[in-house]
GUNUVEX-502478 format. One record per residue (C-alpha): residue in one letter; y, x, z. Coordinates in steps of 0.25 Angstrom, whole numbers, plus 5000, padded with zeros to 4 digits. Last residue first. Layout:
// GUNUVEX-502478
AYXZ;...
This chain:
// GUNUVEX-502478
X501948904851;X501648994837;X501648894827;X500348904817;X500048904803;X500249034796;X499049044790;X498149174786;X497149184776;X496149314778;X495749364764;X495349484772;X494549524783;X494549694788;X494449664801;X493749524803;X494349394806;X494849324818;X495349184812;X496549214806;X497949174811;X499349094810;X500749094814;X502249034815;X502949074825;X503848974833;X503349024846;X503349184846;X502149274841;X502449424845;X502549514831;X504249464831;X505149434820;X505749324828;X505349204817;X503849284818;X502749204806;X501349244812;X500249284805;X498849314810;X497649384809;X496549374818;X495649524820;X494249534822;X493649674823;X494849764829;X495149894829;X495349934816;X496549814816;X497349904826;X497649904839;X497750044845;X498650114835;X499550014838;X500349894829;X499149904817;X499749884804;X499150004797;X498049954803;X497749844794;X498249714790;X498449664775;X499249534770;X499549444760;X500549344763;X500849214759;X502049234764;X503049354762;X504149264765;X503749244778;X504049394782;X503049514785;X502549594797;X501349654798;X500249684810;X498949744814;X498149744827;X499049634833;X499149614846;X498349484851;X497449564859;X495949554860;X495149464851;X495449424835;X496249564837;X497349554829;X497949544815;X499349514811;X500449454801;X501849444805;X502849364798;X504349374799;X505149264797;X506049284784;X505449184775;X505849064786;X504548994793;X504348864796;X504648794783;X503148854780;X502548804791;X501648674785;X501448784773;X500648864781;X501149014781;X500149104772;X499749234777;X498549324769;X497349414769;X497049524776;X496549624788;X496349764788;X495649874795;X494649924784;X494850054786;X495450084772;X496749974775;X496950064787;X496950194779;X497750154769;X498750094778;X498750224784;X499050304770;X500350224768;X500150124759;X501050164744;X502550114745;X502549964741;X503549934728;X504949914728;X505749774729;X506749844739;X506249764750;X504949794746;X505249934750;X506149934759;X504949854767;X503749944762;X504550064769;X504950014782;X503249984782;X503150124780;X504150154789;X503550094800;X502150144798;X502850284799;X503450264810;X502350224817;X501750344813;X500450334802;X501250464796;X502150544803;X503650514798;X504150614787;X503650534774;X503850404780;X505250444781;X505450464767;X504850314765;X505750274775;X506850324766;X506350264753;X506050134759;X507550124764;X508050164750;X507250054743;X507749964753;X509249994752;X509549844762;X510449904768;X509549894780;X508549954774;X509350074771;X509850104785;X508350074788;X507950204778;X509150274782;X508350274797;X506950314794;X507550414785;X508250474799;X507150464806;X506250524798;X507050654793;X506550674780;X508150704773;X508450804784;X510050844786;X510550744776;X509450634782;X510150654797;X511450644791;X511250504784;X510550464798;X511650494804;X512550424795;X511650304797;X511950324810;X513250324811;X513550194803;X512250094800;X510850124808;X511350014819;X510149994827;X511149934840;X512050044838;X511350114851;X510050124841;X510850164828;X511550294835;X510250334841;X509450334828;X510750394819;X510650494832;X509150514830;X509350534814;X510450644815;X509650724826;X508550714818;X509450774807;X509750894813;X510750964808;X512050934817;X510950994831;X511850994842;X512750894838;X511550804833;X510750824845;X512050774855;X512050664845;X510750644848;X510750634863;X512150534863;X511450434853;X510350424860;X511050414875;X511650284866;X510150254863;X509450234876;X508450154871;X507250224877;X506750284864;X508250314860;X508550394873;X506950474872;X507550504857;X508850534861;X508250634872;X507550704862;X508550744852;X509450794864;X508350864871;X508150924855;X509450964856;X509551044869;X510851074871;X511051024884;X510051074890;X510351044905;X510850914902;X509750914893;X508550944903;X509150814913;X509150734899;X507550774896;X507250724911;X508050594911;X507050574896;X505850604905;X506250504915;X506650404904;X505150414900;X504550374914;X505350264911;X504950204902;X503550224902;X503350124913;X503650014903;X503950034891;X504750174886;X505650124875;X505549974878;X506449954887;X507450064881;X507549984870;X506650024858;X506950034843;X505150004837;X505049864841;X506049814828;X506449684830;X507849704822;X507849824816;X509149794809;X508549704799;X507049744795;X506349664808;X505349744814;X503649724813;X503349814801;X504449844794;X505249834805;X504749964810;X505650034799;X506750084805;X506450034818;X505450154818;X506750244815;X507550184824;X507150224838;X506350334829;X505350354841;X506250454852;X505250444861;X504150514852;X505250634854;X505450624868;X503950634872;X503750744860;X504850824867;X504250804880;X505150804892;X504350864904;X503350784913;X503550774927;X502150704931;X502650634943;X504050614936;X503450564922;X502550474930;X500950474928;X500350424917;X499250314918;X497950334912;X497750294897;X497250174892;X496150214884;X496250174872;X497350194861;X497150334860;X498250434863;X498950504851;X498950634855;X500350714860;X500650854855;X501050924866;X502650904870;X502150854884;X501550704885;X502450604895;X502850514880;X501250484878;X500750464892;X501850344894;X501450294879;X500250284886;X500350224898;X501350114891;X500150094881;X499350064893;X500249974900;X500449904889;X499149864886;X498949814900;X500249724899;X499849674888;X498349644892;X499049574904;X500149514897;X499149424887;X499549474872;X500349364862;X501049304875;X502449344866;X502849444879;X501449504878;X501549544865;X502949584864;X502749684874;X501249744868;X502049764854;X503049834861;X502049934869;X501349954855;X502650004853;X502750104861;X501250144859;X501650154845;X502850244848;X502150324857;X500950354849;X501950414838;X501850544846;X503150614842;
């Protein structure tokens, strides 16, 4: 699975909710999108040949379409579709989610968002060609497994559920097949882990205790128990059997040092990319403080977002963190470990503004009744910066 996909899927998100909050002009939205959309398109039309990350720039040419070009199914397009619906909303919210119910969390798509734009679907005609080969090959499990993924990555979940327990009942001993159904089964309950599919989950782990999708899972059905200590234990396991620097193991990682303060335990050591981006110099820090005139303005629980981007250019953020008020005054380091894209990073800029925002709907994108404040352009690599929540976003 090319984990470009998923990052360029959700660098599309990122682009939507900034244009619609006024945060990036249209015109340069809508020209970004279109080239990620051209390739993330190019991306899930390559053959079963290992596919190369592409680089960021530049925009590549335009694709033409499925049925012109007549492409077969690709095992690795179906497989980097079927992006741990759950698994990355297991711990996303870490980072940008909401830790109750996966409420907010970008990562579990609806069919809209799935294939994006003209991608979409050019991508359903590929899966229409996969079920024409499986009612002519019925009993072709892997068909089975894939299709359920491409259904889960468009949204269709129940058609899921029915492909992977066609899996199951073909193959009783596979414990991805377990771990997809518990997947499918949560999706078209509305993200609901409890019940059948925590069972599944329980049967996918007796069959294969390191299987990634199925830790991922227990450890959010221990989360939500409130088990913290179990929950950072098992997304710890899965971390060991996720691809390193993947977007799913950053997401982990952050699931991780949650349940882990939760539970009143101490830091797990920084991962090995953190190092690495704190050594290249790449950072930003200093502190948040809320003015005290705003204080009475802002409940504990209200989540706040702490940023750095370009001083000129785009307004996305080159590196990002989410906390809560209560953790004010706060100390604070940004880096390119908390970069949204590959393509925008803190390492690419020379001047960056940093700013703080308090979020009442949980959201990145400012909304009117925020509460914010900002640096003066400053230096990559600046610290001691003083921050101040000041301002009412209008």
């Amino acid at each position: 699975m090319n984990p470009r996909i998923e990052e360029l899927k959700r660098q599309i998100r990122q682009l939507e909710e900034l244009a619609a909050s006024g945060a990036l002009p249209a015109e340069q939205a809508a020209a970004s999108k279109t080239r990620l959309e051209q390739e993330l398109l190019a991306l899930v039309m390559q053959p079963d040949a290992e596919a190369p990350t592409p680089a960021p720039t530049p925009a590549p040419a335009p694709v033409a379409p499925a049925a012109a070009a007549s492409p077969r199914v690709s095992r690795k397009l179906l497989a980097g579709m079927g992006v741990f619906v759950l698994a990355l909303a297991a711990a996303g919210y870490a980072r940008f989610g909401t830790p109750s119910a996966w409420k907010g969390v970008p990562v579990a798509q609806t069919e809209e968002e799935a294939g994006h734009g003209n991608a979409t679907g050019q991508i359903e005609a590929m899966v229409g060609k996969l079920e024409d080969r499986l009612k002519a090959q019925p009993d072709d499990a892997d068909g089975w497994s894939m299709l359920g993924r491409s259904y889960s990555a468009l949204g269709r979940y129940p058609e899921s559920v029915t492909a992977f327990q066609r899996v199951v009942d073909m193959k009783p001993k596979d414990a991805q097949g377990y771990a997809d159904l518990a997947d499918a089964k949560a999706m078209a309950a509305g993200r609901k882990l409890a019940g059948e599919p925590a069972a599944l989950i329980a049967k996918a782990l007796e069959l294969d205790p390191k299987n990634l999708k199925a830790l991922a899972l227990a450890g959010t059905i221990a989360f939500d128990n409130n088990d913290f200590s179990k929950a950072a234990r098992l997304w710890e396991a899965a971390i060991a059997s996720a691809e390193p620097g993947s977007e799913l193991a950053r997401n982990l990682e952050g699931g991780v040092a949650e349940a882990r303060s939760r539970a009143g335990l101490p830091p797990a050591s920084a991962p090995a990319a953190n190092a690495v981006a704190a050594a290249t110099g790449a950072s930003v820090s200093g502190e948040v403080q809320l003015a005290a005139a705003l204080k009475g303005r802002a409940a504990p629980e209200d989540t706040l977002f702490v940023f750095a981007r370009a001083a000129e250019g785009s307004k996305m953020p080159l590196a990002i963190v989410r906390k809560q008020v209560k953790d004010l005054p706060l100390r604070f380091t940004l880096d390119d470990s908390m970069a949204m894209g590959p393509a925008a990073r803190l390492s690419s800029a020379k001047q960056v503004i940093v700013g703080a925002r308090i979020s009442k709907s949980g959201n990145a994108a400012p909304a009117a009744g925020d509460l914010q404040g900002f640096s003066k352009p400053v230096a990559v690599g600046a610290n001691g910066l003083k921050i101040e929540i000041a301002e009412e976003v209008k």
